[in-house]
C-alpha positions in Angstrom: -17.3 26.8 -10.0 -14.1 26.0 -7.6 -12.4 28.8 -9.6 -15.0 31.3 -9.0 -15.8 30.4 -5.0 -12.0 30.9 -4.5 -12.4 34.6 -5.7 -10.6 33.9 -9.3 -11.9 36.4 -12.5 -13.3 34.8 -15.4 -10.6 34.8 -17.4 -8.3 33.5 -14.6 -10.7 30.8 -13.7 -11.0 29.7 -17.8 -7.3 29.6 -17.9 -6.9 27.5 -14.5 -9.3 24.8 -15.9 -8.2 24.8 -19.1 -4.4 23.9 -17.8 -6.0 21.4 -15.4 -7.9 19.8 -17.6 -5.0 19.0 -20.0 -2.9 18.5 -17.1 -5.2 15.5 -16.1 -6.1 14.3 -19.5 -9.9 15.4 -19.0 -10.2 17.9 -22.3 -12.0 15.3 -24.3 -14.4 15.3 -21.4 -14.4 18.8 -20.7 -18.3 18.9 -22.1 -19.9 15.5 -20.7 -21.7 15.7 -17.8 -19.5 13.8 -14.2 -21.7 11.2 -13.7 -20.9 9.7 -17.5 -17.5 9.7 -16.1 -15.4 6.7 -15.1 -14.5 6.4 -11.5 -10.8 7.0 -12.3 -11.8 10.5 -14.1 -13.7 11.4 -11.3 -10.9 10.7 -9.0 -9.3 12.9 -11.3 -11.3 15.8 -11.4 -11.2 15.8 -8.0 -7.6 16.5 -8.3 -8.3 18.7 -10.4 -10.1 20.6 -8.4 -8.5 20.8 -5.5 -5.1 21.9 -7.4 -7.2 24.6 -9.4 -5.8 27.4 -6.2 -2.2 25.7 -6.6 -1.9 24.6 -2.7 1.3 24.2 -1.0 -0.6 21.4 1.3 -2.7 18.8 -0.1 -5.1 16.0 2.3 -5.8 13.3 -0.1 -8.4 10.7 2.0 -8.2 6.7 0.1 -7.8 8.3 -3.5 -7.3 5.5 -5.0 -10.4 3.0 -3.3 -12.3 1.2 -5.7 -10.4 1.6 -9.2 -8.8 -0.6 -11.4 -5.0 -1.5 -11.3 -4.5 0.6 -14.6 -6.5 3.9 -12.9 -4.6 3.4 -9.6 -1.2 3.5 -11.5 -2.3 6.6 -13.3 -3.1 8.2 -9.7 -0.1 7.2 -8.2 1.9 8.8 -11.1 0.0 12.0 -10.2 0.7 12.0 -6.9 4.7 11.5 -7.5 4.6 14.5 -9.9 2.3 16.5 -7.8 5.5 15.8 -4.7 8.1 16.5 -7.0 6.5 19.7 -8.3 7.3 21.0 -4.5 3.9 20.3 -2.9 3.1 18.5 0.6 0.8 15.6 0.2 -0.9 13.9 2.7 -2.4 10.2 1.8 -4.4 8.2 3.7 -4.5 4.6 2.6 -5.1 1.3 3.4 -2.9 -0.1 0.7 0.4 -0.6 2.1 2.4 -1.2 -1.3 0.5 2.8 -2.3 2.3 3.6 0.8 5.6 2.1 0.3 5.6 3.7 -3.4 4.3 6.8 -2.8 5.6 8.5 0.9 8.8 9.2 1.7 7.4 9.1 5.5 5.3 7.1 7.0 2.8 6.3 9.8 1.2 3.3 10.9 -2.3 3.1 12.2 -3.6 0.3 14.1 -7.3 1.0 15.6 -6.7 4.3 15.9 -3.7 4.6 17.2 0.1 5.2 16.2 2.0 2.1 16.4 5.4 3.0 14.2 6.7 6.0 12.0 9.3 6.4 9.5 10.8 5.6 5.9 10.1 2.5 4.2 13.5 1.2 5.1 13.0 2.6 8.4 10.3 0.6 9.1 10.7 -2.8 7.2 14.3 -2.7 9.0 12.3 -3.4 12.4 10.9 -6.7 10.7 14.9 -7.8 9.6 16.2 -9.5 6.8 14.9 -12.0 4.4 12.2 -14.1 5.2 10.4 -17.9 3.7 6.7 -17.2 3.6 4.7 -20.7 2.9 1.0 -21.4 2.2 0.1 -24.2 3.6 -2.7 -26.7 1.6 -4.4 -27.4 5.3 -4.7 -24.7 8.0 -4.7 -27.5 10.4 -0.7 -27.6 9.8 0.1 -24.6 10.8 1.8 -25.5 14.1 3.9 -28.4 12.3 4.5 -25.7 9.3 5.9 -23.2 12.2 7.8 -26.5 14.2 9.6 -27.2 10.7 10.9 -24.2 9.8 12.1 -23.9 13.5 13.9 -27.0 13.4 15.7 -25.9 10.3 16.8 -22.5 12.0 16.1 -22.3 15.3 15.1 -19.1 17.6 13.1 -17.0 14.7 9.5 -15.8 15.2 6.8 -16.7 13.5 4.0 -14.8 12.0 0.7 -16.5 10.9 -1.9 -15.4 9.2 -4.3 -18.2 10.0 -6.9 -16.9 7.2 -4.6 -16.5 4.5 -3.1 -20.0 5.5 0.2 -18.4 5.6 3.6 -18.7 7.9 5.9 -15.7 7.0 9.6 -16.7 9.2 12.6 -14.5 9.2 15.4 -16.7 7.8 19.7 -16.2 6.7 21.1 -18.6 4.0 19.7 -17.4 1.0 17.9 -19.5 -1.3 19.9 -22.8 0.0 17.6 -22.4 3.0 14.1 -23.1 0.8 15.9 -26.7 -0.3 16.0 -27.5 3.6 12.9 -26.1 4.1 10.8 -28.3 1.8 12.7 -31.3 3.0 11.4 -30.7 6.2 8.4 -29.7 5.7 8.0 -32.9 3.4 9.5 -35.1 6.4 6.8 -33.4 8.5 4.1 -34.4 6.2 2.8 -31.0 5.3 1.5 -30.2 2.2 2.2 -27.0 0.8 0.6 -24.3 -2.0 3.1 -22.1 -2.2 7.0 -21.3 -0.4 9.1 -18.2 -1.2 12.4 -16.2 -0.1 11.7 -12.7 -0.3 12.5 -9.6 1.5 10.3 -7.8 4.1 7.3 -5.0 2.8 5.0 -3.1 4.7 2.8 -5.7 5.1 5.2 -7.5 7.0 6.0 -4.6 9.1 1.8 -4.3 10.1 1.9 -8.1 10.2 4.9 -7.9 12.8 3.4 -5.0 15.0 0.4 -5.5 15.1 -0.2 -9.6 15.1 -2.8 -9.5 12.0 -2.4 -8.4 8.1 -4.4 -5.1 7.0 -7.3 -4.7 6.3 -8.7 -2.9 3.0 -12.0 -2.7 4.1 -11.6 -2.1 8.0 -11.3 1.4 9.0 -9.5 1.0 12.0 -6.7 -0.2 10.0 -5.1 2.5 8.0 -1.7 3.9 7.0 -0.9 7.8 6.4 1.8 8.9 3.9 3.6 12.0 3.3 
């Protein structure tokens, strides 16, 4: 039907969805009706569809909302061929690791408006070096949680995510810093579920600029990816 509405011949149009078919591992499908269809083969018919004319530009809105970890994986490998076959994609997503696996640019939404733009490194560079994120067991301690890790390196800036009961604080030592963290947070009194060194992502960048974590569900809170 796509085939045909574009102005393809029949033979043209057969061909076309015969290679994208194969090309999105939809032949043993070809003859089911779409609402039998998983919601990771639809995603991928859609595809399908849409690259049926071949388009130099593609706008791909959420295309991976709602599907399992294995489907989203499978879409995301689509996507990466689909870039490196030479066409431009544009994603919309409000899953900041798609984004940091997928774009080579990005831009960062907040409420409808622009708030940063760049690579990944780009971007997570603005947020520093390594950080200690902990979970605290009582949100109550968040303010000792923040005084401790103060006290062990002064003049850093906090980030807290009072609904996920977690402190993310930029930090330099390397893992010799967790071992004075925990004895200060211990000394404090402040019971923890969980401490680790890691290095910034994107959701560190959003958490930075904008004062709260992402939301998947929130449509003012979205990230584009080219």
């Amino acid at each position: 039907m796509i085939g045909r509405l574009l102005g393809f011949g029949r033979a043209k149009t057969r061909a076309q969805t015969r290679k994208m078919l194969e090309r999105f591992n939809l032949t043993d499908a070809a003859e089911r009706a779409v609402k039998t269809y998983s919601g990771g083969m639809r995603r991928r018919l859609d595809l399908a569809s849409a690259l049926i004319a071949r388009p130099r530009i593609l706008f791909l809105d959420e295309p991976t909302t709602g599907l399992d970890p294995r489907s989203r994986i499978a879409m995301w490998d689509v996507i990466a061929r689909l870039a490196a076959d030479g066409a431009t994609v544009l994603l919309t997503t409000q899953y900041l690791e798609e984004a940091d696996e997928l774009a080579h640019r990005i831009a960062v939404i907040d409420r409808g408006r622009v708030i940063a733009e760049g690579t990944s490194d780009q971007l997570k560079a603005q947020v520093g070096g390594e950080r200690i994120e902990v979970v605290v067991h009582d949100p109550a301690l968040m303010a000792p949680t923040v005084d401790a890790l103060r006290r062990v390196q002064p003049g850093g800036e906090a980030v807290v995510d009072l609904q996920g009961r977690r402190v993310r604080y930029p930090v330099v030592g390397g893992a010799r810093v967790l071992v004075d963290v925990l004895r200060e947070l211990d000394a404090s009194g402040v019971a923890i579920d969980d401490i680790a060194l890691r290095r910034p992502t994107l959701d560190d960048v959003f958490l930075t600029l904008t004062g709260h974590a992402a939301e998947p569900e929130a449509e003012e809170a979205e990230v584009q990816a080219r």
